[in-house]
C-alpha positions in Angstrom: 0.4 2.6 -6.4 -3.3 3.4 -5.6 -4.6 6.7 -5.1 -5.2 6.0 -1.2 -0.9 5.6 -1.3 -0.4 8.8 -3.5 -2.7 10.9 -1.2 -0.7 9.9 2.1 2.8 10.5 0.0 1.6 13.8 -0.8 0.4 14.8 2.8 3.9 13.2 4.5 5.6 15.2 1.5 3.1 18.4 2.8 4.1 18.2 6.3 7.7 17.9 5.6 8.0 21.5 4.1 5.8 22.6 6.8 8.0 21.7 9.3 11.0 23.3 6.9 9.1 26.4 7.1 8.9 26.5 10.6 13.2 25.1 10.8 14.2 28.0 8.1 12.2 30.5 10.0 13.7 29.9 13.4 17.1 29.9 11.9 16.1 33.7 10.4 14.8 34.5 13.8 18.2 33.8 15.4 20.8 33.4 13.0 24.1 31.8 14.0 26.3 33.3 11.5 25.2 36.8 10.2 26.7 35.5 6.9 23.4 34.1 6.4 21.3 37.3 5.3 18.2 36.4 3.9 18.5 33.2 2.4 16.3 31.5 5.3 13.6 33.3 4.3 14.0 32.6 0.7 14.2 28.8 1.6 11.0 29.2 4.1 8.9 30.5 1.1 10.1 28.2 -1.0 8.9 25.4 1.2 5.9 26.7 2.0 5.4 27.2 -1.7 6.1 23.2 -2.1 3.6 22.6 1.3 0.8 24.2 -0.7 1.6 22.2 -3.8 1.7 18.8 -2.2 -1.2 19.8 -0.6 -3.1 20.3 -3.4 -1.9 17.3 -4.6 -2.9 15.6 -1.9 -6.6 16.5 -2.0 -6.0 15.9 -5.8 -5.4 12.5 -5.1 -7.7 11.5 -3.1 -10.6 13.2 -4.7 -9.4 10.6 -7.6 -9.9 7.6 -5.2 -13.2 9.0 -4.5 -14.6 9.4 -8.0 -13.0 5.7 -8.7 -14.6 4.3 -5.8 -18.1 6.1 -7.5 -17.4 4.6 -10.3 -16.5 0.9 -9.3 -20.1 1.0 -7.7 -21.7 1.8 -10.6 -23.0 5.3 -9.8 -23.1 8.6 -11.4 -20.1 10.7 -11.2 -20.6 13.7 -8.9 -17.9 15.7 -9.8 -19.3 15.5 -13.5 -21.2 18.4 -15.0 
């Protein structure tokens, strides 16, 4: 896969957990079953742990494409010190 792939994969994989955050929460906010406790919360943090990560990953990526693209045109690396 090329980077451009691996950076969309990671932002879809991003916005996923978001939206998990935001599901986990509501279902903390009003619980159906009081059986529950606090694991929402422990799966919202956990996602929003994973959003941050795939996130990174993400930018990750596609500052890879970038510095390939530099590269393939034959200029100097800007991310190089």
């Amino acid at each position: 896969m090329t980077w451009d792939a691996w950076s969309v994969v990671f932002t879809g994989l991003s916005l996923t957990c978001v939206t998990a955050v935001v599901l986990f929460f509501m279902v903390a906010y009003n619980p159906k079953d009081a059986a529950y406790g606090s694991t929402p919360l422990v799966y919202a943090a956990g996602s929003a742990i994973m959003a941050l990560a795939f996130n990174r990953a993400s930018a990750w990526a596609a500052r890879r494409k970038m510095i390939e693209g530099v590269k393939a045109a034959g200029l100097r690396d800007p991310l190089a010190s």
